[in-house]
PQR file with spaces between the fields and no chain letter, atoms N, CA, C, O and H, PARSE charges and radii, in Angstrom:
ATOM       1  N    UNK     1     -35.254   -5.979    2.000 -0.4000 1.5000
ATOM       2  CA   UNK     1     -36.045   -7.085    2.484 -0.0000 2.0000
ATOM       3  C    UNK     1     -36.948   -6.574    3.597  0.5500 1.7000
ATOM       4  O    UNK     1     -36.692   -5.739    4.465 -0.5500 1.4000
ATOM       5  N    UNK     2     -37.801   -7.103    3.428 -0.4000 1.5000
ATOM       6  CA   UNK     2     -39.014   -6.732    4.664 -0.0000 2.0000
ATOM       7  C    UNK     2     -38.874   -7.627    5.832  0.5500 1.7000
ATOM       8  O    UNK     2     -38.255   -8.691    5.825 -0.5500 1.4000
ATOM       9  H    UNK     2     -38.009   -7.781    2.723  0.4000 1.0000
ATOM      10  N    UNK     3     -39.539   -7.073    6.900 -0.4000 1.5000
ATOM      11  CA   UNK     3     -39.503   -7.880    8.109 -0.0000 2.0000
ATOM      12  C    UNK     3     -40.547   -9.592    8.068  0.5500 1.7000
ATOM      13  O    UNK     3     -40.415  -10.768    8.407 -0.5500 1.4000
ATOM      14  H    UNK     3     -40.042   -6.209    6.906  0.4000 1.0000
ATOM      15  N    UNK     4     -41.454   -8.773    7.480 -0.4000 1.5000
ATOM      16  CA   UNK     4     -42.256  -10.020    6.823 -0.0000 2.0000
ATOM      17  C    UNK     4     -41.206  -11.377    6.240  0.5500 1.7000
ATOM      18  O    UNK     4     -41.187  -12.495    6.753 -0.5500 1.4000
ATOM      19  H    UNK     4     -41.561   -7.818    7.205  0.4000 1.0000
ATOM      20  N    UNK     5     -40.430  -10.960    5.128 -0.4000 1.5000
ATOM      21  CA   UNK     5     -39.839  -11.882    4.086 -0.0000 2.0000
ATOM      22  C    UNK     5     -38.636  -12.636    5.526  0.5500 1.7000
ATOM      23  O    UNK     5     -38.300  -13.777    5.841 -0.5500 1.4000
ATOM      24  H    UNK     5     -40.446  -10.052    4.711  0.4000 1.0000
ATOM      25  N    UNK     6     -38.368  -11.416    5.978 -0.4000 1.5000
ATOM      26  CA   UNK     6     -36.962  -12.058    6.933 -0.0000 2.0000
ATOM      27  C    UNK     6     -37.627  -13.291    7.750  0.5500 1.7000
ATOM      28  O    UNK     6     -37.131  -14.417    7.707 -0.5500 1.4000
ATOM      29  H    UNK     6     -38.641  -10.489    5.722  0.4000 1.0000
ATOM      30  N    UNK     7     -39.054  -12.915    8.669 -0.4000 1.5000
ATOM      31  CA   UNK     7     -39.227  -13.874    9.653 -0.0000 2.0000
ATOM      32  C    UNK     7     -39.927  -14.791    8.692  0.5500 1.7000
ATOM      33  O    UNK     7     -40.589  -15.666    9.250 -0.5500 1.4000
ATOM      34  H    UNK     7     -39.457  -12.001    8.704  0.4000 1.0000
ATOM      35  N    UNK     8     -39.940  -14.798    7.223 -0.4000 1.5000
ATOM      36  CA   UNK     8     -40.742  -16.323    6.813 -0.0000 2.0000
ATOM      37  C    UNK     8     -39.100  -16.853    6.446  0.5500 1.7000
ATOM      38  O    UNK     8     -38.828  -17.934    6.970 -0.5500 1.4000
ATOM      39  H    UNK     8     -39.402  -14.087    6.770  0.4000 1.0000
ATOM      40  N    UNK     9     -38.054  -16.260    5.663 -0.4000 1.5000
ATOM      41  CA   UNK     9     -36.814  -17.267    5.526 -0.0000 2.0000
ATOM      42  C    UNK     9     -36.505  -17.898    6.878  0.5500 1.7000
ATOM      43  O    UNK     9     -36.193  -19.089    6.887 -0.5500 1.4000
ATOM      44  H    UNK     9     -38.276  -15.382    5.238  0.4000 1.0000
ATOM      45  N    UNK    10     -36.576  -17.023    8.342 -0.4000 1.5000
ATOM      46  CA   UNK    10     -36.174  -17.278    9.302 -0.0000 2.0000
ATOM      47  C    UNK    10     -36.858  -18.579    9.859  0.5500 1.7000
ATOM      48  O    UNK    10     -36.320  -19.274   10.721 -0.5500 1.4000
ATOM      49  H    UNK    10     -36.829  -16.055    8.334  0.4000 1.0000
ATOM      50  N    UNK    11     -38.206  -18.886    9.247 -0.4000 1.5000
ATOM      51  CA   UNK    11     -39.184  -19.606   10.600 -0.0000 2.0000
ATOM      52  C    UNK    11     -38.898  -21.018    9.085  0.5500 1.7000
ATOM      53  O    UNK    11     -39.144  -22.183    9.399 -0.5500 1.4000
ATOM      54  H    UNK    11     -38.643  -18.322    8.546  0.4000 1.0000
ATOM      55  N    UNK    12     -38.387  -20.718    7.546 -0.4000 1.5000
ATOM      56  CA   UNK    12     -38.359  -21.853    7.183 -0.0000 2.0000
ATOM      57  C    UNK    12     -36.869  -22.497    6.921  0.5500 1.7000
ATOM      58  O    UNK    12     -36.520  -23.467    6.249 -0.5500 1.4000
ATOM      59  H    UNK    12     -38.187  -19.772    7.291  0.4000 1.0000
ATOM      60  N    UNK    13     -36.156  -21.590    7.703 -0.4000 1.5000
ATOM      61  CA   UNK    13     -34.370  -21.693    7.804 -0.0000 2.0000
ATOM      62  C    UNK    13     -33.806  -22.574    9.203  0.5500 1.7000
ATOM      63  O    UNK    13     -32.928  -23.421    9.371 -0.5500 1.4000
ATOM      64  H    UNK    13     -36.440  -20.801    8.249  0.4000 1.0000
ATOM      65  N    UNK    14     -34.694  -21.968    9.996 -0.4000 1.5000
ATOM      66  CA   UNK    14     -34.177  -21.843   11.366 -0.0000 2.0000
ATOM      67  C    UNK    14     -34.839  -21.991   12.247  0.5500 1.7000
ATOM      68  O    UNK    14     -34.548  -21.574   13.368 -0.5500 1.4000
ATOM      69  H    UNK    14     -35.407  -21.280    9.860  0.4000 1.0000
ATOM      70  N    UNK    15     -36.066  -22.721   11.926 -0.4000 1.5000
ATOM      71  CA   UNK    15     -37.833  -22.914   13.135 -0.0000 2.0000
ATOM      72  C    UNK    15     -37.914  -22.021   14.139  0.5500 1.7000
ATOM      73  O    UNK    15     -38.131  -22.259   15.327 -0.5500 1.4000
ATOM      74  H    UNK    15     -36.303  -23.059   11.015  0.4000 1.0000
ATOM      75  N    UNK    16     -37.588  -20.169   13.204 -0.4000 1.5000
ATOM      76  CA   UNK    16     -38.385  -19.577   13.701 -0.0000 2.0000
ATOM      77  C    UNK    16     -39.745  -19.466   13.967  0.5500 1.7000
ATOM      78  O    UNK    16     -40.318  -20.323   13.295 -0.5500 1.4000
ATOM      79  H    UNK    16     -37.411  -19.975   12.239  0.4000 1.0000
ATOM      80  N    UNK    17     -40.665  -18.717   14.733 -0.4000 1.5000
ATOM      81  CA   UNK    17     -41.736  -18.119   14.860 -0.0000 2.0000
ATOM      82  C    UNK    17     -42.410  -17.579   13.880  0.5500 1.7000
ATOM      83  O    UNK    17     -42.649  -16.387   14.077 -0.5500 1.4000
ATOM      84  H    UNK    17     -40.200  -18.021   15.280  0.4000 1.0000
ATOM      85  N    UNK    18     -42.862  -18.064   12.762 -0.4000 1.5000
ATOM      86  CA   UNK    18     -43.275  -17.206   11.847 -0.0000 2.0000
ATOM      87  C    UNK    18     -44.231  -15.727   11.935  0.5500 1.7000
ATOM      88  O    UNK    18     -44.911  -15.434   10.952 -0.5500 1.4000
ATOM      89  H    UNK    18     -42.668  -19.031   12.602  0.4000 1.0000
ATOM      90  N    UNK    19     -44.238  -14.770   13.237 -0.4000 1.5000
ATOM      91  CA   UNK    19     -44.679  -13.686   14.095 -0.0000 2.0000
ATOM      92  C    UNK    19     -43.862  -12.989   13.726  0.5500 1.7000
ATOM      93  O    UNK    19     -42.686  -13.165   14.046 -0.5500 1.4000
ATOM      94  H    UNK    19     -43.685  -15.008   14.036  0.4000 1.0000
ATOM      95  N    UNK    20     -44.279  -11.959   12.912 -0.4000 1.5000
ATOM      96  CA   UNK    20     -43.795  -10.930   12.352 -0.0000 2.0000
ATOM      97  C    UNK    20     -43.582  -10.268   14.301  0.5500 1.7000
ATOM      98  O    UNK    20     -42.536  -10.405   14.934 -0.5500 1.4000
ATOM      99  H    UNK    20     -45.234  -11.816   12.652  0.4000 1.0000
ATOM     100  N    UNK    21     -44.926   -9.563   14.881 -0.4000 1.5000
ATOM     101  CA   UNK    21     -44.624   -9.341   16.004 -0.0000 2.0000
ATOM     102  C    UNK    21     -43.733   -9.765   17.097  0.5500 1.7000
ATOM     103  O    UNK    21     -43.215   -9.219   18.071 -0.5500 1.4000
ATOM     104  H    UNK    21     -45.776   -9.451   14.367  0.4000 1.0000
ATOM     105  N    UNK    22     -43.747  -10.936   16.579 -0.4000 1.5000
ATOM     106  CA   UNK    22     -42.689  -11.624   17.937 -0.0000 2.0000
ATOM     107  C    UNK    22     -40.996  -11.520   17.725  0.5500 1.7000
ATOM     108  O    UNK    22     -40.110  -11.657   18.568 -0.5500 1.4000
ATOM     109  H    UNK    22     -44.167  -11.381   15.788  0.4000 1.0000
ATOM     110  N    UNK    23     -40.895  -11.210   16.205 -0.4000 1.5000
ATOM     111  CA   UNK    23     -39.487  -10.317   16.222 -0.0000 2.0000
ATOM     112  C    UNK    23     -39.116   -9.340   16.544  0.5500 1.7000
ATOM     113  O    UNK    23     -38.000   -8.910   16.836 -0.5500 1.4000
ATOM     114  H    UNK    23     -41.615  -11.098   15.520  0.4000 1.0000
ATOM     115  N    UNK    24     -40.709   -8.667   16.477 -0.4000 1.5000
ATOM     116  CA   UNK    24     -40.517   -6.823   16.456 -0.0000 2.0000
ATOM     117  C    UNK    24     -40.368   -6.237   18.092  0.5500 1.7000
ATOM     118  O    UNK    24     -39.863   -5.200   18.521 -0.5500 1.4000
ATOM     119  H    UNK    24     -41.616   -9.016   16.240  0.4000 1.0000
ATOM     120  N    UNK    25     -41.303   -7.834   19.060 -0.4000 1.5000
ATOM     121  CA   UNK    25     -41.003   -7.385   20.415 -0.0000 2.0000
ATOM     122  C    UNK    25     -39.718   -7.315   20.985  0.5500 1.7000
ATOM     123  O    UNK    25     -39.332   -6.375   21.680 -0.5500 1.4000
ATOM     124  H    UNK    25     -41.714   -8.676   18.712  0.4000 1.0000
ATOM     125  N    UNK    26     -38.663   -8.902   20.520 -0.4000 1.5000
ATOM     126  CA   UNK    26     -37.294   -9.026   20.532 -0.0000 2.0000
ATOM     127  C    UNK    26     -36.794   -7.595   20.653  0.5500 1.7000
ATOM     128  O    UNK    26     -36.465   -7.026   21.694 -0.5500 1.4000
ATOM     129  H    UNK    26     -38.977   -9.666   19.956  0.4000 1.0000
ATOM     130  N    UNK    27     -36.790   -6.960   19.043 -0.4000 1.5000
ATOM     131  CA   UNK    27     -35.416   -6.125   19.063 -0.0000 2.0000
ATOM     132  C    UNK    27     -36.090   -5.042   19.757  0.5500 1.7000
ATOM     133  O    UNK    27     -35.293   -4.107   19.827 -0.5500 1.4000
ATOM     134  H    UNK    27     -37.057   -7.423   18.198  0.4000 1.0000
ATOM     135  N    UNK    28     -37.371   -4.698   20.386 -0.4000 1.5000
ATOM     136  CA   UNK    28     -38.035   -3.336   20.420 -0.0000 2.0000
ATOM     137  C    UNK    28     -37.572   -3.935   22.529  0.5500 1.7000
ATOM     138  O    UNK    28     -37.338   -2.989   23.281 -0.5500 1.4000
ATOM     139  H    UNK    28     -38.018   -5.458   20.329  0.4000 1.0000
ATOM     140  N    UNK    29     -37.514   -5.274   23.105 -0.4000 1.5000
ATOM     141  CA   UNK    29     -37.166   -5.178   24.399 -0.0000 2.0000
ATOM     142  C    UNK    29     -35.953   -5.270   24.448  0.5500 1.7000
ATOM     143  O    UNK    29     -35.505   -5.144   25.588 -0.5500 1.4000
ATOM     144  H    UNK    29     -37.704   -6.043   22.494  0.4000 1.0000
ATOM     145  N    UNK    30     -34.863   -5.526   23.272 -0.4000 1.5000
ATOM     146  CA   UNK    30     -33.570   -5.705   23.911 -0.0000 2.0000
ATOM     147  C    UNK    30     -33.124   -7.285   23.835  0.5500 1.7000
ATOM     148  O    UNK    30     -31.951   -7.641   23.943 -0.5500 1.4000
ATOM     149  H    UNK    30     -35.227   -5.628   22.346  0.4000 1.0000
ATOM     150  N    UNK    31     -34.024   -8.017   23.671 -0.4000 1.5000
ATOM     151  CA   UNK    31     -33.831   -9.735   23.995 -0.0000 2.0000
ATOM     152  C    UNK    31     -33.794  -10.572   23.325  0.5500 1.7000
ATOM     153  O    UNK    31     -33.993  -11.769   23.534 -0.5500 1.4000
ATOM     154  H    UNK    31     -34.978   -7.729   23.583  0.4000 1.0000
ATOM     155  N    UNK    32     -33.487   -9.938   22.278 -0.4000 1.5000
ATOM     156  CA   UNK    32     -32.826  -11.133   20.985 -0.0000 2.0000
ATOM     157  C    UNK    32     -31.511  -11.779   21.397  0.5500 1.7000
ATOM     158  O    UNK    32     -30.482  -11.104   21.394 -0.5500 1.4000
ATOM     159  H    UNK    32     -33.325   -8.966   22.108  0.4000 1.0000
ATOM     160  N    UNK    33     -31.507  -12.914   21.712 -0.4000 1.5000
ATOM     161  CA   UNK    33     -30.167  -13.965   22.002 -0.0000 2.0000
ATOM     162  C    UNK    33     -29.026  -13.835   20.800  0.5500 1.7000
ATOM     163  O    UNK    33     -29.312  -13.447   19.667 -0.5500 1.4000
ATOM     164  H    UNK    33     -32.344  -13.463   21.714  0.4000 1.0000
ATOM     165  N    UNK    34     -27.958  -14.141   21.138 -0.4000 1.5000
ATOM     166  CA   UNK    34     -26.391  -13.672   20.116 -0.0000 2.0000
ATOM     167  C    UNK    34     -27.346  -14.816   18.828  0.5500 1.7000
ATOM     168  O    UNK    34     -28.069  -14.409   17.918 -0.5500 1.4000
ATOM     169  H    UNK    34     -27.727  -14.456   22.058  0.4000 1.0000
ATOM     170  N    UNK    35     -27.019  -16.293   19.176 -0.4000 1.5000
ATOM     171  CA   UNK    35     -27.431  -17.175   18.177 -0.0000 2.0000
ATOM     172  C    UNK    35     -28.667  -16.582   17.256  0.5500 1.7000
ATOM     173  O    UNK    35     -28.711  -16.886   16.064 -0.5500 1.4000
ATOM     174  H    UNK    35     -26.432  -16.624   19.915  0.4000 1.0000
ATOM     175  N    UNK    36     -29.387  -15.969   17.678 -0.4000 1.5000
ATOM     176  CA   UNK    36     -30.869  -15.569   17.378 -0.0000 2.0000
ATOM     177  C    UNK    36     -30.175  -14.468   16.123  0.5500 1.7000
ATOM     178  O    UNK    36     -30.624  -14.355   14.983 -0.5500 1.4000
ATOM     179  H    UNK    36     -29.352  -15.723   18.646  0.4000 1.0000
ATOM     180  N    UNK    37     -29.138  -13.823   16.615 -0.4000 1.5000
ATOM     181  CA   UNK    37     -28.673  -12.575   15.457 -0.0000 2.0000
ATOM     182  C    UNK    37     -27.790  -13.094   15.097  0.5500 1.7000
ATOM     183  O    UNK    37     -27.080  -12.141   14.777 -0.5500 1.4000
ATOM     184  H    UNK    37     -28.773  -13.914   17.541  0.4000 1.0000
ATOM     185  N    UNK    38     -27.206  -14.014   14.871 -0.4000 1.5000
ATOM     186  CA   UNK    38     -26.079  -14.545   13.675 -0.0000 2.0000
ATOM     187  C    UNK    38     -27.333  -15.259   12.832  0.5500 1.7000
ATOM     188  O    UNK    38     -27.400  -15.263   11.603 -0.5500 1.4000
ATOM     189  H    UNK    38     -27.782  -14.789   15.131  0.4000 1.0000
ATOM     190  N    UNK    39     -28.000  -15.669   13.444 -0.4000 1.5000
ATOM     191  CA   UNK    39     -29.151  -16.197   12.117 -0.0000 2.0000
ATOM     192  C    UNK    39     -29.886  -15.098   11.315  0.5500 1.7000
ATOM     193  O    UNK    39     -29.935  -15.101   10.085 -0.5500 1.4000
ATOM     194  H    UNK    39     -27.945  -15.665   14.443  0.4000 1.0000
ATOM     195  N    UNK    40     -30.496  -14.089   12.161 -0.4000 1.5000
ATOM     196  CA   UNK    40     -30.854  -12.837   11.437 -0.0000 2.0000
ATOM     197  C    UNK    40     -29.977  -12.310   10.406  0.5500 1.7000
ATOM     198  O    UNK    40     -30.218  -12.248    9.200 -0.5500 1.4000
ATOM     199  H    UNK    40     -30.456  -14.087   13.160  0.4000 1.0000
ATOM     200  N    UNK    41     -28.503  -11.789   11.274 -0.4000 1.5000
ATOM     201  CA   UNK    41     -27.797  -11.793   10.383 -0.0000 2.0000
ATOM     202  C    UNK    41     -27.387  -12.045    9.022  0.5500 1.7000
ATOM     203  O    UNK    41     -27.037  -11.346    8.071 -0.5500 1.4000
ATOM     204  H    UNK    41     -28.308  -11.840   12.253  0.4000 1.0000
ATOM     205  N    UNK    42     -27.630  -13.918    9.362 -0.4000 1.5000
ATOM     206  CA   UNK    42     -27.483  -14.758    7.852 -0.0000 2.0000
ATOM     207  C    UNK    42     -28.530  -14.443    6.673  0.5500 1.7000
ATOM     208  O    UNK    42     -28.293  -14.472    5.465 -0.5500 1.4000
ATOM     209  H    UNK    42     -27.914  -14.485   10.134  0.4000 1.0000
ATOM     210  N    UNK    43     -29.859  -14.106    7.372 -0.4000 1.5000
ATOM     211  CA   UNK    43     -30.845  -14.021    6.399 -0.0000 2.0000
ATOM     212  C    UNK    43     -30.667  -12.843    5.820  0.5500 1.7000
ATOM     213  O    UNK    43     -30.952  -12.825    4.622 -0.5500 1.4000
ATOM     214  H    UNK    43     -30.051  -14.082    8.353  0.4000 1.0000
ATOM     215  N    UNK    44     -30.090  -11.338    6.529 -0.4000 1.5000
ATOM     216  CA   UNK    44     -29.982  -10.130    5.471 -0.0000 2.0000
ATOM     217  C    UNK    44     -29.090  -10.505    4.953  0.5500 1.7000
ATOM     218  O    UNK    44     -29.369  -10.307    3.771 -0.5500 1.4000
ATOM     219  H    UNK    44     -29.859  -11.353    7.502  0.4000 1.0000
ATOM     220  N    UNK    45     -27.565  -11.204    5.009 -0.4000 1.5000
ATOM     221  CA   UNK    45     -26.698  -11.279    4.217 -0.0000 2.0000
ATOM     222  C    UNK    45     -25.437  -10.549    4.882  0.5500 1.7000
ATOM     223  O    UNK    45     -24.387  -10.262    4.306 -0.5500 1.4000
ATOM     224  H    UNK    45     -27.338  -11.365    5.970  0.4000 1.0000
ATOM     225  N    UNK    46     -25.712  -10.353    5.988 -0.4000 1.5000
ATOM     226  CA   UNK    46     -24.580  -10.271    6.944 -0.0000 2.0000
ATOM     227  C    UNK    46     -23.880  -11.074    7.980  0.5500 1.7000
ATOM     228  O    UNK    46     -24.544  -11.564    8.894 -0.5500 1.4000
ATOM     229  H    UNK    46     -26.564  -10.587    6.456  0.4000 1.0000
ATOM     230  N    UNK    47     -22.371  -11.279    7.903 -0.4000 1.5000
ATOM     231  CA   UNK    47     -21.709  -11.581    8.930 -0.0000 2.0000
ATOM     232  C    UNK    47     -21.431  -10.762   10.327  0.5500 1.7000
ATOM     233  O    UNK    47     -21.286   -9.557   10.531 -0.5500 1.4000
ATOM     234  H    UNK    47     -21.832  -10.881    7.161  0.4000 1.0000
ATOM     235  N    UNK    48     -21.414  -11.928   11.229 -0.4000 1.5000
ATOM     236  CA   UNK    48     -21.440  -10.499   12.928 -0.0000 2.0000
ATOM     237  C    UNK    48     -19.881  -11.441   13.004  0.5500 1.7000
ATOM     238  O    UNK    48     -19.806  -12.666   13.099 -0.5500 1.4000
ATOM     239  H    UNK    48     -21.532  -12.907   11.062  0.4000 1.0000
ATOM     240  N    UNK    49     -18.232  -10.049   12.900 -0.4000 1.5000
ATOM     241  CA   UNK    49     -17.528  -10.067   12.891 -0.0000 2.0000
ATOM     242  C    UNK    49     -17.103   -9.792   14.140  0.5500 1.7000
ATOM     243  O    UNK    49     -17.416   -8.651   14.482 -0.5500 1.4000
ATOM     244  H    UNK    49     -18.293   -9.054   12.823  0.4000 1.0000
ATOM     245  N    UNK    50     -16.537  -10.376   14.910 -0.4000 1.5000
ATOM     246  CA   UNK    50     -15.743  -10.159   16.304 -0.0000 2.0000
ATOM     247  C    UNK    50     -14.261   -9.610   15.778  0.5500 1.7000
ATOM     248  O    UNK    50     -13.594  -10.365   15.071 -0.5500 1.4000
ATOM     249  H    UNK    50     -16.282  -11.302   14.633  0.4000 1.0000
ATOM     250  N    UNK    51     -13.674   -8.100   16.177 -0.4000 1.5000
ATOM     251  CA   UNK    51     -12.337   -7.740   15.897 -0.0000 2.0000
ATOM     252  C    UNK    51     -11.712   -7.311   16.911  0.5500 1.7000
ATOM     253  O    UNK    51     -12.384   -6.324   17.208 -0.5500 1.4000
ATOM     254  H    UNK    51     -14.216   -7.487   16.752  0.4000 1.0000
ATOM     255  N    UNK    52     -10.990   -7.367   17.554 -0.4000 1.5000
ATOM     256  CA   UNK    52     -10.050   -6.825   18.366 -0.0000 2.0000
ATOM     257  C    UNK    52     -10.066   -5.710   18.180  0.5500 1.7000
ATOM     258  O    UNK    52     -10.124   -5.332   17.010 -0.5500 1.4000
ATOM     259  H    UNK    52     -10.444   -8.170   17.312  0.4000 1.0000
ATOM     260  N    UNK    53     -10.024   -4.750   19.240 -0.4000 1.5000
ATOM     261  CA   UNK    53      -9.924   -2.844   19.214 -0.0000 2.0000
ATOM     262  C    UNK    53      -8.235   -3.287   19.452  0.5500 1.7000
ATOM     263  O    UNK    53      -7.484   -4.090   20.006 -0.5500 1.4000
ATOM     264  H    UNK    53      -9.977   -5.057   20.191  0.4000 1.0000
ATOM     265  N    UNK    54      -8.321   -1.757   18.327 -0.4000 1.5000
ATOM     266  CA   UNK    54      -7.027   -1.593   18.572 -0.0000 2.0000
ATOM     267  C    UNK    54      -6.555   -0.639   19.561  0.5500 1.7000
ATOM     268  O    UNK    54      -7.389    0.191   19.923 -0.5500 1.4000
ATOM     269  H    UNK    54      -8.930   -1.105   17.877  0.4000 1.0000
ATOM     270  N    UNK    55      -5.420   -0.581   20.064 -0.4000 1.5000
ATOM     271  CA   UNK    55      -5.061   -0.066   21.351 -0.0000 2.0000
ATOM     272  C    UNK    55      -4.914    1.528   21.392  0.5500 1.7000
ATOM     273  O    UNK    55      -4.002    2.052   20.752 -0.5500 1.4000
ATOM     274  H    UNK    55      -4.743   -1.255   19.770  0.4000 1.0000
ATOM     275  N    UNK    56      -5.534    2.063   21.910 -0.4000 1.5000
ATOM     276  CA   UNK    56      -5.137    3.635   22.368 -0.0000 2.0000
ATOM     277  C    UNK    56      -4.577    3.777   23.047  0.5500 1.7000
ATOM     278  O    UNK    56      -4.540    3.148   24.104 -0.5500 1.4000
ATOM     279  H    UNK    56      -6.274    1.638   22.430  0.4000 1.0000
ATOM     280  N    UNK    57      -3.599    5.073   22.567 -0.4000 1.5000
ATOM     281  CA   UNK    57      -2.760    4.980   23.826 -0.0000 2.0000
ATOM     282  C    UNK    57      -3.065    6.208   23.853  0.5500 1.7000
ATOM     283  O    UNK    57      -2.661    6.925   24.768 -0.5500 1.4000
ATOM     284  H    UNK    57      -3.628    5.585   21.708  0.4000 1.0000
């Protein structure tokens, strides 16, 4: 999937920004919000899994 296709599912999923650029500034400053990437997420077809580390000893 292209960045293109992602921010048009995104802006008609989720009233994103339809700015291809204005995603690319997000991940290129660091400042994409958690909510902002469980939606990204959703659109490639990924879950963002929280797991417990397991313990080193």
């Amino acid at each position: 999937m292209t960045m293109s296709e992602a921010v048009e599912i995104l802006a008609d999923e989720y009233g994103w920004s339809s700015s291809v650029p204005n995603l690319s500034d997000k991940l290129k400053r660091g400042s994409l919000r958690y909510g902002e990437a469980v939606e990204l997420a959703d659109v490639l077809g990924y879950d963002i899994v929280w797991q417990k580390r397991r313990e080193v000893r």
